[in-house]
C-alpha positions, 0 to 999 in steps of 0.5 A: 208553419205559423210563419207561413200561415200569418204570411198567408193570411195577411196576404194582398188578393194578388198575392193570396195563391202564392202565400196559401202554395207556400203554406200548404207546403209548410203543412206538408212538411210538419206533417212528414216531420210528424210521421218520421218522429212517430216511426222513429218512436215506434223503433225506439219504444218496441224494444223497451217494451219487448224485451225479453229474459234469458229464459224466454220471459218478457221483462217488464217495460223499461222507462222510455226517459231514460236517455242511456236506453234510448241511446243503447237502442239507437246504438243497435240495442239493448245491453243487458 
């Protein structure tokens, strides 16, 4: 995206549509690649915070840096 910009912004006036199409696609992009990051967060990050006992008790937030429980979730879920 700051590849795109700098071409856009030192960009020739004939040349100055293309490279401003080029970077309005650019930001288009990293704010889709931010949207799917946020979604894939919230599926990771809701069952590391919801879990709950075999009794029915919510269990205290496990530690969303733990790589070994965000792979068990992406793996389908937690194992207790």
């Amino acid at each position: 995206m700051r590849a795109a910009y700098e071409r856009w912004r030192q960009a020739e006036n004939d040349e100055n549509a293309a490279a401003f199409t080029a970077y309005s696609a650019a930001l288009d992009r990293e704010e889709r690649a931010g949207n799917i990051y946020a979604e894939l967060v919230g599926r990771i990050s809701a069952p590391l915070h919801n879990r709950q006992d075999g009794r029915g008790r919510t269990t205290p937030p496990m530690s969303t840096t733990s790589s070994e429980n965000v792979a068990q979730v992406l793996d389908g879920g937690l194992r207790d």
